[in-house]
C-alpha positions as CSV (number, residue, x, y, z in Angstrom):
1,X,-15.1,-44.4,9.5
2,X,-12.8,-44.6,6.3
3,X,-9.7,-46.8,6.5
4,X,-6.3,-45.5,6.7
5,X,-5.2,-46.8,3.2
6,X,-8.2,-44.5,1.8
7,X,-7.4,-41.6,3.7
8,X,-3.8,-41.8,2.2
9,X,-5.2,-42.6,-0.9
10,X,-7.5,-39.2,-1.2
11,X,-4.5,-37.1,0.1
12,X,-2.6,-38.0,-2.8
13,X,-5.0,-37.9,-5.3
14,X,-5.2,-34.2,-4.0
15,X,-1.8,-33.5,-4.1
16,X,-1.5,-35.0,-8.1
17,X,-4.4,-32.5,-8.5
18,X,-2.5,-29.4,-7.0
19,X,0.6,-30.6,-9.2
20,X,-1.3,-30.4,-11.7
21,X,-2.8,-26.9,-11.2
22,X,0.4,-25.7,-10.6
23,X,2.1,-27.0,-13.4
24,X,-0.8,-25.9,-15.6
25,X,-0.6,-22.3,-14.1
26,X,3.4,-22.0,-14.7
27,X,3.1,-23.7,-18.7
28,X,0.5,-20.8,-19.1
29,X,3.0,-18.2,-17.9
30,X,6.0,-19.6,-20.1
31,X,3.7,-19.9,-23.4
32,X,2.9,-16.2,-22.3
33,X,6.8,-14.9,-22.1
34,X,7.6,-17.1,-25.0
35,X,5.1,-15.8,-27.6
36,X,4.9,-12.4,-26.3
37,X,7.7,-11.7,-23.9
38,X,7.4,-8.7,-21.9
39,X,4.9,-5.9,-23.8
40,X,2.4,-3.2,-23.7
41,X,-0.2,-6.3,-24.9
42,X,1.0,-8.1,-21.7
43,X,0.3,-5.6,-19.3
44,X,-3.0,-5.1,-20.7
45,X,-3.8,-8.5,-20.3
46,X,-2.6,-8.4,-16.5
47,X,-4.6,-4.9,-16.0
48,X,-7.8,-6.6,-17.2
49,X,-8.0,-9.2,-14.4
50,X,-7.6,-7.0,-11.5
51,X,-10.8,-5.7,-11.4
52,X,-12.5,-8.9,-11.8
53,X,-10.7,-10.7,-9.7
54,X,-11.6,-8.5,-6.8
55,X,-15.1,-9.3,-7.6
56,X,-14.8,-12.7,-7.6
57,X,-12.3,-13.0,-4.7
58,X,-15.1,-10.9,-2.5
59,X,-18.1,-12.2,-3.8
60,X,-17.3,-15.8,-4.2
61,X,-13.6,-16.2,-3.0
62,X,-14.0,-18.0,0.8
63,X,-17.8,-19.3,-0.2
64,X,-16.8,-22.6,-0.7
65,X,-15.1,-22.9,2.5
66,X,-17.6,-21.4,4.4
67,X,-20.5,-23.6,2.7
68,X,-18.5,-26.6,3.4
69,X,-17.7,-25.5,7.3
70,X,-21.6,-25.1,7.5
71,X,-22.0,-28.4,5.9
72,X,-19.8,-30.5,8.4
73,X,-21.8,-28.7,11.4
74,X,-25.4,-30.5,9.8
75,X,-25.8,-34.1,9.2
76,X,-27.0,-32.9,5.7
77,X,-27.9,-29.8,4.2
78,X,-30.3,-29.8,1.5
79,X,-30.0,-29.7,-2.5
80,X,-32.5,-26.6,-2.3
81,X,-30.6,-24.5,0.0
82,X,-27.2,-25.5,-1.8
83,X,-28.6,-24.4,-5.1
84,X,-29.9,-20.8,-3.7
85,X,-26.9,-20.3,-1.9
86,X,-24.3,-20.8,-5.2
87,X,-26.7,-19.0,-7.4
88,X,-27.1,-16.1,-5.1
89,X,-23.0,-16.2,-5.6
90,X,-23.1,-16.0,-9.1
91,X,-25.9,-13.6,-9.1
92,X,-24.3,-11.3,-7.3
93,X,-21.0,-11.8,-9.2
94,X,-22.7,-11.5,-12.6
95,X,-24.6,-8.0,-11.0
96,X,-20.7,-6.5,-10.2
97,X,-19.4,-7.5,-13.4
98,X,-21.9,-6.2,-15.7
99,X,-21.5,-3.1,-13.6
100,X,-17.7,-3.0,-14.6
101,X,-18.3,-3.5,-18.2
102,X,-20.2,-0.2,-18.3
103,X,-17.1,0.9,-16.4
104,X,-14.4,0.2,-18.5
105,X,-13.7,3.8,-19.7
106,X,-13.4,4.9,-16.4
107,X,-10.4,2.3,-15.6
108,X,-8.9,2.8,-19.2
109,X,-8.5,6.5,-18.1
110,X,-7.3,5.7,-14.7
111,X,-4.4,2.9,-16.2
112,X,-3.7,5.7,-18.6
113,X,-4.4,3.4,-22.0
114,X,-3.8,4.7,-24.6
115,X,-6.7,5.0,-27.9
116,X,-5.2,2.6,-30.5
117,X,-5.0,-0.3,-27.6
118,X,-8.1,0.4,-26.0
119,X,-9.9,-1.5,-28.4
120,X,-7.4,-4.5,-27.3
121,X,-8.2,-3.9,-23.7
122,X,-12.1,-4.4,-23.9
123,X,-11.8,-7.4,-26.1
124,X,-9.7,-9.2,-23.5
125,X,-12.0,-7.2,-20.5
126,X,-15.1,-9.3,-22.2
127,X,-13.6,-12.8,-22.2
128,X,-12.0,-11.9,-18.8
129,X,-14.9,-10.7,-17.4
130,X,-17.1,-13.6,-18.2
131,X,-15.0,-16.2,-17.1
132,X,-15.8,-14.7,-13.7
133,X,-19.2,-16.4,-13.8
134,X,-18.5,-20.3,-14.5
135,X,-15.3,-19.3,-11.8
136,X,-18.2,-18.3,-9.4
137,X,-19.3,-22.0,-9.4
138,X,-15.9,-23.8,-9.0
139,X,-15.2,-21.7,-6.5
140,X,-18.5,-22.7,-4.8
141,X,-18.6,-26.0,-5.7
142,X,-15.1,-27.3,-5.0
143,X,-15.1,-27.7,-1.7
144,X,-18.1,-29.4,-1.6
145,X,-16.5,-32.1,-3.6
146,X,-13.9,-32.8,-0.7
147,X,-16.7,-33.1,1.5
148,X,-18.3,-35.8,-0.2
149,X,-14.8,-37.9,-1.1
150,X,-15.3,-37.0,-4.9
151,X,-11.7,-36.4,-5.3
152,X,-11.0,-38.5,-8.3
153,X,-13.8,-36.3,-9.8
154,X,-11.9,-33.2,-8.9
155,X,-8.9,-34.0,-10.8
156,X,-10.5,-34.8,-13.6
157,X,-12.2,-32.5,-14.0
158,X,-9.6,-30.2,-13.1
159,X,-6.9,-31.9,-15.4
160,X,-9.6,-31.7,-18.3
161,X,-10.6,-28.2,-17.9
162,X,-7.0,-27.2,-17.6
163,X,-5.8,-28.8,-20.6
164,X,-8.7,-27.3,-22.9
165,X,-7.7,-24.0,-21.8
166,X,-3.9,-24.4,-22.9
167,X,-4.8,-26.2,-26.0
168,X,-7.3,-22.9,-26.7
169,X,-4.0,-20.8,-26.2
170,X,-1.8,-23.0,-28.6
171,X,-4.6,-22.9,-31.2
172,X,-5.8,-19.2,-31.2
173,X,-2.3,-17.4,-30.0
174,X,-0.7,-17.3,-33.9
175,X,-3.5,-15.6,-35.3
176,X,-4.9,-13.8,-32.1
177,X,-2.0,-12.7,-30.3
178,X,-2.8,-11.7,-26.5
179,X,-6.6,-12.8,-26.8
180,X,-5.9,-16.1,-27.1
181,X,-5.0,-16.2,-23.5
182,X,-7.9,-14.3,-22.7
183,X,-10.0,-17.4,-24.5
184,X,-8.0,-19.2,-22.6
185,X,-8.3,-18.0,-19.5
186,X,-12.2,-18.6,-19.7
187,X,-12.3,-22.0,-21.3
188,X,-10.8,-23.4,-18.0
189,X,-13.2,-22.4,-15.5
190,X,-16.3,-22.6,-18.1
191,X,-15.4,-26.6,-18.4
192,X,-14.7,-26.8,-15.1
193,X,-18.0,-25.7,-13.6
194,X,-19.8,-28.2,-16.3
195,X,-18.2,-30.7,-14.9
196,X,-18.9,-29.5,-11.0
197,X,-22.4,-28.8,-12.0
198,X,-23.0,-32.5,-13.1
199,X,-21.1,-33.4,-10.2
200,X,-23.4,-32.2,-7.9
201,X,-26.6,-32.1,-10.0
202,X,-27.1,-28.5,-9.4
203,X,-30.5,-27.6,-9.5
204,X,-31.1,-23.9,-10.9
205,X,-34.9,-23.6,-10.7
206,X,-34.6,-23.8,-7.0
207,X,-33.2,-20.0,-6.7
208,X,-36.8,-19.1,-8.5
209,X,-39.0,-20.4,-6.1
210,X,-40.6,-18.6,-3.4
211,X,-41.3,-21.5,-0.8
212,X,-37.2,-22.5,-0.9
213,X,-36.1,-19.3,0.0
214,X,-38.9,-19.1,2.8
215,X,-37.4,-22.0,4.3
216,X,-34.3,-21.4,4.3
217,X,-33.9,-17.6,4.6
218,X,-32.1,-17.0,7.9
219,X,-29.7,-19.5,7.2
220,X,-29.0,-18.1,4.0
221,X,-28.5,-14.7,5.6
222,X,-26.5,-16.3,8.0
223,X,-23.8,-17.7,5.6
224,X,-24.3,-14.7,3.4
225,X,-23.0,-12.6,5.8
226,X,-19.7,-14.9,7.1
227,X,-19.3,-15.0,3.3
228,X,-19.1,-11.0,2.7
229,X,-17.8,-10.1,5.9
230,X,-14.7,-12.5,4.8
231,X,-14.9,-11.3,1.5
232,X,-14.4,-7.6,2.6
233,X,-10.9,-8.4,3.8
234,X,-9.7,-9.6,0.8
235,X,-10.7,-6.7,-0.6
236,X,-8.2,-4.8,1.1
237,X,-5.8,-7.7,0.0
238,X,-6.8,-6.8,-3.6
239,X,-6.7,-3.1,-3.4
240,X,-2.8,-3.0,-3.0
241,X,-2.8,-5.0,-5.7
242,X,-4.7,-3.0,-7.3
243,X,-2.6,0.5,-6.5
244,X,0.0,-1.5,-7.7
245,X,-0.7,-2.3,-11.7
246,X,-2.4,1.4,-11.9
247,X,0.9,2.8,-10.8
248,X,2.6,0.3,-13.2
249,X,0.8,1.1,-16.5
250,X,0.8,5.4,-15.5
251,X,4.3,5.8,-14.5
252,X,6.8,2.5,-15.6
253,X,7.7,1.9,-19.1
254,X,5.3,-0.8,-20.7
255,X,6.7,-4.3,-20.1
256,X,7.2,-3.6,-16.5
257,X,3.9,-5.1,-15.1
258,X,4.8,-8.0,-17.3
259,X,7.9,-8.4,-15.7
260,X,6.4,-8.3,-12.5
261,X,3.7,-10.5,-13.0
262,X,6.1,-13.2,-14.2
263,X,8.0,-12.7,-11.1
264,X,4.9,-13.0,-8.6
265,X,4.0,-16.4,-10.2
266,X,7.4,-17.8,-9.4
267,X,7.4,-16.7,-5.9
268,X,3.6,-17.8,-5.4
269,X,3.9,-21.5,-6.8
270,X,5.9,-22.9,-4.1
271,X,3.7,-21.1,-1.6
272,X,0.6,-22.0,-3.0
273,X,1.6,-25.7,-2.8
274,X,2.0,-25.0,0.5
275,X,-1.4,-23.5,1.1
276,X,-2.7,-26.7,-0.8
277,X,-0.6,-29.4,1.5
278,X,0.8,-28.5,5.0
279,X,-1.0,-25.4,5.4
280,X,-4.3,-26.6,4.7
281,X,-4.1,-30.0,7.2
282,X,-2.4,-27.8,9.7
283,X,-5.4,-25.5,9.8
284,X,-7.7,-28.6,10.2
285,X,-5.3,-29.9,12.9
286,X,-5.1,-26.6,14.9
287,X,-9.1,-26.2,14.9
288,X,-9.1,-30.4,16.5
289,X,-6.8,-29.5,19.4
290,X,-8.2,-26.1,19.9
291,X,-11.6,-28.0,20.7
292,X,-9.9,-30.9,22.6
293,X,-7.1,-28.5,24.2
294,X,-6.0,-25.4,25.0
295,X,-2.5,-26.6,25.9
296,X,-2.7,-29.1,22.7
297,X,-3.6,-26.1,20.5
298,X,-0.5,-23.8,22.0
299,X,1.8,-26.9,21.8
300,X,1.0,-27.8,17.9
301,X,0.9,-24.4,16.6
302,X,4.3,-23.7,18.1
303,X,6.1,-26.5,16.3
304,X,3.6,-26.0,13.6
305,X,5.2,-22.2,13.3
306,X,8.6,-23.4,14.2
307,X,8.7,-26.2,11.1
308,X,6.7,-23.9,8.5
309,X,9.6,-21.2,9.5
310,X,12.3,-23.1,8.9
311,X,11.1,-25.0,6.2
312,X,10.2,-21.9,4.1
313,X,13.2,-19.8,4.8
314,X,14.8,-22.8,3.4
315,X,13.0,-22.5,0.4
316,X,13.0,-18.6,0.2
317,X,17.3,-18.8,-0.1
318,X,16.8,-21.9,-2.8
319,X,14.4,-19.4,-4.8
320,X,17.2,-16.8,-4.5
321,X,20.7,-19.5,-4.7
322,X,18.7,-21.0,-7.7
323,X,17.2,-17.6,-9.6
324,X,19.3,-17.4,-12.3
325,X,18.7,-21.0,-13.5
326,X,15.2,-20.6,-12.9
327,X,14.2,-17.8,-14.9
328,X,16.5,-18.8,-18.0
329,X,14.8,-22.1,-18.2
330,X,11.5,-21.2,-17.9
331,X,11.9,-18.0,-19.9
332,X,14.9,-17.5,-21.7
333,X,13.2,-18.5,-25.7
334,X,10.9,-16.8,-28.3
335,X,10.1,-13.3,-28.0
336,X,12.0,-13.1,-24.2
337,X,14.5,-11.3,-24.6
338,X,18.2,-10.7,-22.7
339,X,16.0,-7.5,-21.4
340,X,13.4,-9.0,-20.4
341,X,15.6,-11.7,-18.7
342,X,17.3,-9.5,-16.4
343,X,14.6,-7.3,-15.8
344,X,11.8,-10.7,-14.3
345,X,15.6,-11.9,-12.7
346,X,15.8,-8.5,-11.1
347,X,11.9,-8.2,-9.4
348,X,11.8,-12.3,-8.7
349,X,15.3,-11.8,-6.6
350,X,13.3,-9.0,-4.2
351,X,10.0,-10.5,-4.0
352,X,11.7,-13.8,-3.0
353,X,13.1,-12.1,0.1
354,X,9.4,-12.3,0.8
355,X,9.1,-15.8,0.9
356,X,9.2,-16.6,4.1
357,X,6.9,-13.3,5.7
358,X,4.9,-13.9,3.0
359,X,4.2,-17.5,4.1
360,X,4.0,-17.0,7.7
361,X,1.4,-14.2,7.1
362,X,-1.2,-17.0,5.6
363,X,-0.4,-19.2,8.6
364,X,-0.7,-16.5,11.1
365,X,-3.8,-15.2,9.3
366,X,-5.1,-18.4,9.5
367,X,-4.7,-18.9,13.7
368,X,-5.8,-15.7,14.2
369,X,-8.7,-17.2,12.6
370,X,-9.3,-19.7,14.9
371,X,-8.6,-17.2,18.0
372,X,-11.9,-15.5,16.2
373,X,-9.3,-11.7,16.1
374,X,-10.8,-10.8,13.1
375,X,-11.1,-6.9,13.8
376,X,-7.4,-7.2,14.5
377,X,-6.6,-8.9,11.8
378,X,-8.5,-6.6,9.5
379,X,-6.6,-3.7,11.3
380,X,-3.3,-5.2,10.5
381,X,-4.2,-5.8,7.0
382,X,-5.4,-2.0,6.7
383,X,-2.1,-1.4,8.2
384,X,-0.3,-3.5,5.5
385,X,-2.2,-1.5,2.3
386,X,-1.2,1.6,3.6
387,X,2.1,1.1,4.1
388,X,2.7,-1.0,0.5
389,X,0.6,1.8,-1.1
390,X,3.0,4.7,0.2
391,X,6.1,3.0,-0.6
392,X,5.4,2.6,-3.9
393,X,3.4,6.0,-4.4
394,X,6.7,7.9,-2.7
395,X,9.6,5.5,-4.3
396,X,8.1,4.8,-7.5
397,X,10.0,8.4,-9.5
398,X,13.5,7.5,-8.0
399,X,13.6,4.0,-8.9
400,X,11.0,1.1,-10.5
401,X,11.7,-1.5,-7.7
402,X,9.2,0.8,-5.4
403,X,6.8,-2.2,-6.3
404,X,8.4,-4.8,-4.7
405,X,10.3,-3.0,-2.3
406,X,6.8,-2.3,-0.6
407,X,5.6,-5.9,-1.6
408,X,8.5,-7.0,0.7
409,X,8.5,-4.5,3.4
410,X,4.2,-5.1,4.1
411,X,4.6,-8.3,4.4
412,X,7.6,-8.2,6.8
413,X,5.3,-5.9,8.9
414,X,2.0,-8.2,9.1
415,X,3.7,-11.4,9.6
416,X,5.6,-9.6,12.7
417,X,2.4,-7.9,13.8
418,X,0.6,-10.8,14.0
419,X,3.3,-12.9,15.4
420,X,3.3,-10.8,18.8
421,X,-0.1,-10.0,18.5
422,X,-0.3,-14.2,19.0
423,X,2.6,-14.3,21.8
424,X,0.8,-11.1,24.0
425,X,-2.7,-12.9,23.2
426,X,-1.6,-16.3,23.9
427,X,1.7,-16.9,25.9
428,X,3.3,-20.1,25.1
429,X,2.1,-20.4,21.9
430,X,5.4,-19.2,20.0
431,X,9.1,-18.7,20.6
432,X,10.0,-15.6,20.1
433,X,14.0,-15.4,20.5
434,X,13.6,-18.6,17.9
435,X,11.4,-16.2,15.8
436,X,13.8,-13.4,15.4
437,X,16.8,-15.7,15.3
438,X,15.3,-17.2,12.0
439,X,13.9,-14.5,10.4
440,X,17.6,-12.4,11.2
441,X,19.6,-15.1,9.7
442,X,17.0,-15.1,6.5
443,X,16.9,-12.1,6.0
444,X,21.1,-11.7,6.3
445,X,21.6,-14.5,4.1
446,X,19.5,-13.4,1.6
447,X,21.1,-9.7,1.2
448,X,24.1,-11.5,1.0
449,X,22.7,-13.4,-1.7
450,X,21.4,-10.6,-3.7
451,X,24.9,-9.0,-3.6
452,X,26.7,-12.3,-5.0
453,X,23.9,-12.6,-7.6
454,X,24.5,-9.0,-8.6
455,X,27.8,-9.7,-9.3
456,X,27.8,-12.6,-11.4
457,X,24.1,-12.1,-12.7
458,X,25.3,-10.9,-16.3
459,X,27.6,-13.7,-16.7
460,X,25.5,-16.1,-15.9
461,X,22.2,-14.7,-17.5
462,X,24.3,-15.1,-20.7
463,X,25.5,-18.0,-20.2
464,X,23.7,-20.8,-22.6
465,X,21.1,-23.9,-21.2
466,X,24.3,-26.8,-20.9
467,X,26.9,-24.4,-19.6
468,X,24.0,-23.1,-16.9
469,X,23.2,-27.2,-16.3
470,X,26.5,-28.1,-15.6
471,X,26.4,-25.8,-12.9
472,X,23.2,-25.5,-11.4
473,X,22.2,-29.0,-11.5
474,X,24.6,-30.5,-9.1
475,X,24.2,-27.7,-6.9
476,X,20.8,-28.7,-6.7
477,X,21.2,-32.2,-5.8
478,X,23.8,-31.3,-3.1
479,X,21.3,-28.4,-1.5
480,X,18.2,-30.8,-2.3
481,X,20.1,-34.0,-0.3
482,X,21.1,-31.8,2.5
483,X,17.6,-30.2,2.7
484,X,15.6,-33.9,3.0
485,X,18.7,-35.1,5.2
486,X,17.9,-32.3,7.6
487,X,13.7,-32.4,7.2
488,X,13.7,-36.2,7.8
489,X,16.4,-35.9,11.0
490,X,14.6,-33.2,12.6
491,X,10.6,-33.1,11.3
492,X,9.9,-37.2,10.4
493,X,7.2,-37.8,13.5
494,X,6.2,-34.1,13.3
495,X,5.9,-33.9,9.1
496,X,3.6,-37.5,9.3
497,X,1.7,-35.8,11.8
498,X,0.7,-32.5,9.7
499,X,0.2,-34.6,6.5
500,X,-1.9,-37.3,7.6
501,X,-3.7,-36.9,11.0
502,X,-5.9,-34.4,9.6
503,X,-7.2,-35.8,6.6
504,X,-8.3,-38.8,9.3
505,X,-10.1,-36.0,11.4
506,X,-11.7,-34.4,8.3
507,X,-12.9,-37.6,6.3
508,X,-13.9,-39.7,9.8
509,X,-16.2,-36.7,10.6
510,X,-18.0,-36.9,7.2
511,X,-17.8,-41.4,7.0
């Protein structure tokens, strides 16, 4: 069993590691809008990685977790079957990607690029493309890490990798323009999975060999199924997505996407640290008391739901209160423009009114999960594509905002879905009249938000860094004192119990 001061010790080595990531992610985005603003070379970039990215989302995008769940339920599980099972991942990535190569024409046509930038597009496809493969591995691989306590591995690795891939960007971007990123964006994960690979001492030659796969080939079909069957959900995750940057690059004026994409990575940083921290322990947690209790597991996810509510609702009318300042100071320099300004201030203000559905939909997700509703959860997400695919296809010719209108609006319905879905299935296990009353006052507050912010937007957008400091920053102290004030008064025992407890669970089970 590990001692407490460890157990503290490897959460906060993960969280550095997140910070990190995060902060790398957001420093790539900036160096983006700086040397390039919003462009036609932009959107191309941001067209380029859909594709793959469904591939490796469905292919190798919940493999790790899964090899990692099938890892804690055996006292070991072989190098052998380890190897074959992350190389059939990357085989069946590099299979799909090759495919798409041959493909590109197809999706040039269908994103409507144009002949003098297609040449562009498929240099920045090949670099894109290939990074899938060494992604494949960390994907695999990174989990497994956790489960053997080689967390100070993991960042840095992480930090390395990350850090070679910006420095790429810095040297290339002057005299290559939008590939640099592309070189970028495959230096990371290729130095990353050298690094995991050594980690783990991989062995390749195991995937050849006739005897290993004898052994071990109804487990491998086993996991290869949970892995796909997971897999083909997020496919429907992806294929909104998906709708979404084809409608973009046929129908809006070039820049848009770029716009947008900047916008999304605002709103997702603070939710993915989420994911990474309270979300992830919180999963572990609720799986514990679901085995030990039925009335533990109803009692935890309900203040579970009720803190991760209020909490992010919080944060949702911060990201709004606070837009202005943000998107100036991350963006406002180079080639990003006063257009370009208000155009990402614009699309970040309605995707942030999605902060808090948006947020409750991976928690949801997650505990219907453990209630094993999977055919219901893949109905509601069905439900969500439709309904974000025809508000965009029937909005987008009256106004541009179709895109994250319907961004919005599907993930209002899931997280709403799902939360009754939960009360009908499981009584107890939420509040409802605390439900609506929170997600009412949210959404109210943020409307009136919007209206304020359209008011004084211009002013402020023009205003210059000190004038927007002087302003902002004790703003942010006062809503930042109030916030902890609050959090500590009404969350302390609850808050140590999320962040800690569960790491306990999860590294006593594999001391």
């Amino acid at each position: 069993m590990a001692e407490p001061s460890k157990q503290i010790k490897y959460t906060g080595i993960l969280l550095i590691a997140q910070f990190l990531l995060k902060s790398s992610s957001l420093l790539k985005q900036v160096l983006l809008a700086f040397f390039l603003g919003i462009s036609a070379h932009v959107d191309l970039f941001i067209a380029a990685q859909i594709v793959p990215a469904i591939i490796a989302s469905v292919i190798a995008g919940g493999a790790g977790e899964i090899l990692v769940t099938r890892f804690k339920d055996k006292s070991s599980v072989s190098d052998d079957f380890i190897a074959i099972f992350v190389h059939s991942i990357v085989f069946l990535t590099i299979i799909l990607s090759v495919i798409y190569w041959f493909s590109l024409p197809i999706f040039g046509n269908l994103f409507e690029i144009k002949n003098d930038q297609l040449v562009i597009f498929t240099e920045i496809s090949f670099y894109v493309i290939i990074s899938r493969i060494p992604a494949a591995y960390v994907s695999c691989l990174r989990h497994l890490l956790y489960a053997n306590e080689k967390y100070k591995s993991y960042l840095y690795a992480s930090f390395f990798s990350e850090l070679l891939g910006i420095l790429a960007i810095l040297f290339f971007v002057n005299e290559l323009g939008i590939k640099a990123f592309a070189i970028g964006f495959f230096i990371t994960p290729l130095v990353n999975s050298i690094f995991f690979i050594r980690f783990h001492r991989l062995k390749f030659l195991s995937f050849l060999k006739i005897n290993t796969w004898r052994k071990h080939f109804n487990e491998w079909t086993s996991i290869m199924s949970q892995t796909l069957n997971l897999g083909a959900q997020t496919f429907i995750n992806y294929l909104s997505t998906f709708w979404e940057r084809t409608l973009c690059m046929r129908y809006l004026q070039p820049g848009f996407l770029s716009a947008l994409n900047y916008s999304k990575s605002l709103t997702e940083l603070p939710r993915m640290a989420f994911l990474s921290s309270v979300l992830t322990t919180s999963y572990i947690e609720q799986i514990k008391r679901k085995e030990d209790s039925q009335q533990e597991f109803l009692r935890y996810s309900n203040k579970i739901e009720t803190f991760l509510s209020e909490i992010s609702s919080i944060m949702q009318l911060a990201l709004m209160i606070f837009a202005p300042f943000i998107v100036v100071i991350l963006f406002k320099r180079g080639a990003f423009d006063d257009e370009a300004v208000l155009l990402t201030f614009t699309i970040f203000q309605i995707l942030s009114v999605g902060f808090l559905p948006n947020l409750m939909t991976n928690f949801l997700s997650r505990t219907m999960y453990i209630e094993s509703q999977y055919k219901t959860l893949f109905k509601i997400t069905v439900l969500r594509f439709f309904i974000e695919m025809g508000i965009m296809s029937m909005v987008i010719f009256y106004t541009p905002y179709s895109i994250p209108i319907a961004i919005v609006t599907s993930k209002f319905t899931g997280s709403i879905l799902m939360f009754f879905y939960l009360k009908k299935l499981r009584p107890g296990i939420f509040n409802v009249s605390r439900f609506i009353k929170i997600y009412t006052i949210a959404v109210l507050a943020s409307i009136l938000i919007l209206y304020v912010n359209s008011i004084i937007s211009m002013n402020v957008l023009n205003m210059n860094l000190a004038e927007l400091m002087l302003i902002y920053i004790p703003l942010g102290i006062v809503f930042l004192s109030i916030t902890i004030i609050w959090v500590l008064k009404r969350y302390k025992t609850e808050f140590a119990m999320i962040s800690l407890n569960p790491f306990k669970r999860f590294v006593k089970s594999r001391s």
